[in-house]
C-alpha positions as CSV (number, residue, x, y, z in Angstrom):
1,X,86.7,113.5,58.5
2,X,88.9,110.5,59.8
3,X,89.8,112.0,62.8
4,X,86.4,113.2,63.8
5,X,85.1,109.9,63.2
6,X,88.1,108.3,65.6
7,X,87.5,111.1,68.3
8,X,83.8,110.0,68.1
9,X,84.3,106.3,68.4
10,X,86.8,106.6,71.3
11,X,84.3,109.1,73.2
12,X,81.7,106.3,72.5
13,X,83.9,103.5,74.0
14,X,84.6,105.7,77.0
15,X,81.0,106.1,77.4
16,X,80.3,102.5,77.1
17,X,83.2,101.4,79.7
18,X,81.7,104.0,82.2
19,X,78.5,103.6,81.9
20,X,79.7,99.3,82.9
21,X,82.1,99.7,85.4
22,X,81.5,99.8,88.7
23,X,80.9,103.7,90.6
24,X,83.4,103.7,93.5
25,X,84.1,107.5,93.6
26,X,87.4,106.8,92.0
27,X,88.3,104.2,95.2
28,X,90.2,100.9,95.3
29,X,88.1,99.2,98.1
30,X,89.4,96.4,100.7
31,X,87.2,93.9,102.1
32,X,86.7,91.6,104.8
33,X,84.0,88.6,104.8
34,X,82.7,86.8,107.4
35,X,80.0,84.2,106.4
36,X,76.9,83.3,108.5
37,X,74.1,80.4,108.0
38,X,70.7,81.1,108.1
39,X,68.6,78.1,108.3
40,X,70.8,75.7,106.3
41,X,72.0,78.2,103.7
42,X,75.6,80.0,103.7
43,X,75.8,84.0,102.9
44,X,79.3,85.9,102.7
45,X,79.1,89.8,104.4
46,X,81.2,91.6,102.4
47,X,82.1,94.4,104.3
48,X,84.1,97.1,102.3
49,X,86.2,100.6,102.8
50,X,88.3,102.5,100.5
51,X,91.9,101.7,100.6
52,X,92.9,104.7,102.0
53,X,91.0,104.8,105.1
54,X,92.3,100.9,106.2
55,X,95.0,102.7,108.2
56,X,92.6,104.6,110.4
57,X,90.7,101.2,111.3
58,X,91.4,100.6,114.9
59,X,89.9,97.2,116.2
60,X,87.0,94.5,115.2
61,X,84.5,94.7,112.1
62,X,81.3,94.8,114.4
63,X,78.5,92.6,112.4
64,X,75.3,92.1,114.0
65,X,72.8,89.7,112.3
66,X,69.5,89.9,113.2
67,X,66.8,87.3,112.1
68,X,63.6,86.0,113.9
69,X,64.1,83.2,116.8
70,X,63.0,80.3,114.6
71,X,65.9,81.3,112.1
72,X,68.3,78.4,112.5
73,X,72.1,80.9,112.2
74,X,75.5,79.8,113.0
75,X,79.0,81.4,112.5
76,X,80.6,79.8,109.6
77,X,83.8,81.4,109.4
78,X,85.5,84.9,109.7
79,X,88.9,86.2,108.5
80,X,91.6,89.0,109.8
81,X,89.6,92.1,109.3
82,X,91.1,95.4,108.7
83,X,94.4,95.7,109.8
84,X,94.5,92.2,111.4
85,X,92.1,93.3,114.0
86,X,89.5,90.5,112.7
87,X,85.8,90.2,113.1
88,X,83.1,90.3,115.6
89,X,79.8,88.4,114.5
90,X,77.1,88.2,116.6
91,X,73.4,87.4,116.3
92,X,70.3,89.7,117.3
93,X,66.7,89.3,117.5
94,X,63.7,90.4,115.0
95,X,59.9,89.6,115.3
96,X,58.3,88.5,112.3
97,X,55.9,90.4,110.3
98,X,52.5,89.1,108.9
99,X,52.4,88.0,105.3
100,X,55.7,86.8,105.8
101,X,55.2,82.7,105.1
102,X,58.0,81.3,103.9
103,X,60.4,84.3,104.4
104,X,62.0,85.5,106.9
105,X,63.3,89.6,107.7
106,X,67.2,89.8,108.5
107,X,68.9,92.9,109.7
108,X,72.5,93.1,109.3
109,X,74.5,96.0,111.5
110,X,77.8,96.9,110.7
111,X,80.3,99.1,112.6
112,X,83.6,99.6,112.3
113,X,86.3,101.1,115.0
114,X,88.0,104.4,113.7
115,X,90.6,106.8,115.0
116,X,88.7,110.0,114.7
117,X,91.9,112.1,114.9
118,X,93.4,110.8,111.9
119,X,90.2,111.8,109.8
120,X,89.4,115.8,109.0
121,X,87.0,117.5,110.9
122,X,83.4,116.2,109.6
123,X,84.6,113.1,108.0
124,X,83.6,110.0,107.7
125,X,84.8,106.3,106.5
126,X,82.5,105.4,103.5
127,X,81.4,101.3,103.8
128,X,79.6,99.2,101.7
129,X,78.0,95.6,102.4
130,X,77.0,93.4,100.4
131,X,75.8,90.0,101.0
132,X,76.4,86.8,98.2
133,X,74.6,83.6,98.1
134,X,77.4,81.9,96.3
135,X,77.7,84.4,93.2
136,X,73.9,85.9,93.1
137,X,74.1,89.3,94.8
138,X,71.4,89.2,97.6
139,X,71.8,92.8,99.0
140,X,73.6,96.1,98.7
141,X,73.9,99.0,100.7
142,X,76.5,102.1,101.5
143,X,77.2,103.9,104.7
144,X,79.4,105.2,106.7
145,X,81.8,103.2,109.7
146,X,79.5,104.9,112.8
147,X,76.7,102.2,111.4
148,X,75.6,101.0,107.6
149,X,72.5,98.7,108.1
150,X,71.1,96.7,105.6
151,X,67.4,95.6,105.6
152,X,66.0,92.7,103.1
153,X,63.8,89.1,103.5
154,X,64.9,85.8,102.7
């Protein structure tokens, strides 16, 4: 009786810490996070890959943000990328959409230079981006390195 009772408590703590921790497929993830200001405000890009496909990285984090023309945006800082290879920000242009007052559309691009010959035939470099406003989680989306793009208003 004891030990069914301890088998079914520990199968209900391993339910409970599974069910809470994050799903990465198993993954340790690396990131790099350059952060951008859109009209006054600071956001982080946290651009992610599993561990194991850092070594295939071959050049620049490509991030494109893309906000209407009358979105004030600056650069505020980048860091060393994958591999010390860095990161390329750069801004891009969206029209606004009616019903929109107050808010504004942004459209963030992200590629990410791999060595194809390194992968198997038919794979591909999982990524995820997400982007903070301090500690609030803003946005979330997973992709591949060919190009994750992530859609949202502010």
């Amino acid at each position: 009786m004891l030990r069914r009772l301890g088998l079914a408590i520990s199968l209900g703590v391993l339910a409970v810490l599974c069910a809470i921790l994050p799903a990465s497929a198993g993954w340790t993830w690396c990131r790099t996070d350059p952060i951008v200001r859109l009209n006054g405000t600071q956001y982080q890009i946290i651009v992610s890959v599993p561990v194991d496909y850092v070594p295939v990285v071959t050049g620049a984090t490509q991030v494109v943000v893309s906000v209407p023309d009358d979105v004030d945006r600056a650069l505020v800082s980048t860091d060393a990328g994958f591999n010390g290879y860095g990161e390329s920000v750069s801004f891009g242009h969206l029209s606004r959409q009616d019903g929109e007052l107050g808010r504004f559309p942004v459209n963030i691009r992200v590629t990410i230079p791999i060595n194809l010959a390194q992968l198997g035939l038919g794979q591909a470099v999982p990524v995820r981006v997400v982007v903070k406003l301090d500690s609030t989680v803003i946005a979330v989306v997973t992709g591949t390195a060919d190009g994750t793009v992530l859609s949202f208003s502010l």
